[in-house]
N, C-alpha and C positions, 0 to 999 in steps of 0.2 A: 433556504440554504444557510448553514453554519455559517458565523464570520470565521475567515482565515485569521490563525494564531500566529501565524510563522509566514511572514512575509517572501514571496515567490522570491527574490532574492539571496536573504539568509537559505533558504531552503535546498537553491541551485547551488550557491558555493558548498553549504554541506553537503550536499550530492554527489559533488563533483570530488572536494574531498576523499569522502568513502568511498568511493568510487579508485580515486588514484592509490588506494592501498590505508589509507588512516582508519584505526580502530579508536580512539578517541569517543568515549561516551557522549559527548556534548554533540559530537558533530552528528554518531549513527543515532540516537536519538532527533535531533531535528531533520534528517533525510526521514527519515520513519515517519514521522509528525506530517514533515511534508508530503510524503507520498500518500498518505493518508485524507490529508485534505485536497490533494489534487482528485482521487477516487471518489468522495462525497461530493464533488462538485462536480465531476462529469457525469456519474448514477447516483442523481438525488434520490435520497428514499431512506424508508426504515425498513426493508425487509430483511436485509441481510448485513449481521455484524461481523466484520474483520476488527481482527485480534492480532496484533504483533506484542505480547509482552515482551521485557516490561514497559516498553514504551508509548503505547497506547492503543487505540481501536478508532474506530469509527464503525457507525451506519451508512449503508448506501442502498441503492438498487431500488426502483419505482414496483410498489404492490402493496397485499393489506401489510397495516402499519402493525408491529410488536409493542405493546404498553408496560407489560410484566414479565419479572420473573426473567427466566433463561432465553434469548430468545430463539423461536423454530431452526432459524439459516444461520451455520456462526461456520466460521474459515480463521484458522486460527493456524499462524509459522513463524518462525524465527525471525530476528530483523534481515538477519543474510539473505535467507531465501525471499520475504517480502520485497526486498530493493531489487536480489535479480529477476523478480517476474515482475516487475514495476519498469525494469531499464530495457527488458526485453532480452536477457543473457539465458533465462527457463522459461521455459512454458510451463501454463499450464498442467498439461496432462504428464507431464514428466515429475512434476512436484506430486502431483498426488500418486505416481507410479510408485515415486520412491517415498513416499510417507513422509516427503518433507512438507506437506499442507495438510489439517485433518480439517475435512470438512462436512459437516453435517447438514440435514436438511435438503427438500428438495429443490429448494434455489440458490443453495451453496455452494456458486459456479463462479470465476470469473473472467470464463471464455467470453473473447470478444471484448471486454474492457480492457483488459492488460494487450501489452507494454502499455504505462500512463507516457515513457522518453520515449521518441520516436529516432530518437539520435544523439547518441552522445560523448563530444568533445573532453573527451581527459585534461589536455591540457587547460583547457578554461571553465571557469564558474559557471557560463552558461547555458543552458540547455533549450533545445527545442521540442516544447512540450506543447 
């Protein structure tokens, strides 16, 4: 498993931030970041690459591993849309209805992982994840 970059702390007040209405680069880049490493560490794996430009990606999801090149399974959205199917605000099947998730391959799914928030307090920094 990756080390976390972005300390579950920094990562909840950016959350919560973005969350409260702040568009501040600093902050939706480290929600991104975060939600990101919260997703590699509940579906370790390299089978499937999630892409939030420009803020980052990760690998996650257990199966054969990708070494080169492009890889098979990629899911690629917005940072907006990546946080509301991360906090639980879209689904799923809604994002890919409306083409706000392109995702390729046949295990470029993330039914059943998402929401990574199970609940989330506006007014405070913290979350329970």
């Amino acid at each position: 498993m990756a080390k976390r970059r972005i300390s579950i702390d920094d990562g909840r007040a950016a959350l919560a931030a973005v969350r409260a209405g702040s568009t501040a680069r600093g902050e939706v880049a480290t929600a991104v970041r975060y939600l990101l490493e919260e997703l590699a560490e509940r579906a370790p794996g390299n089978t499937v690459e999630v892409r939030v430009p420009p803020y980052g990606a990760t690998q996650c999801v257990s199966g054969p591993r990708h070494t080169r090149g492009t890889p098979p399974n990629v899911i690629e959205t917005d940072p907006e849309t990546w946080i509301a199917l991360a906090c639980g605000d879209l689904d799923w099947s809604t994002a890919i209805g409306d083409s706000r998730v392109v995702a390729s391959g046949s295990r470029a799914a993330l039914t059943g992982l998402l929401p990574l928030v199970r609940e989330y307090p506006v007014e405070a920094a913290t979350l329970e994840v």
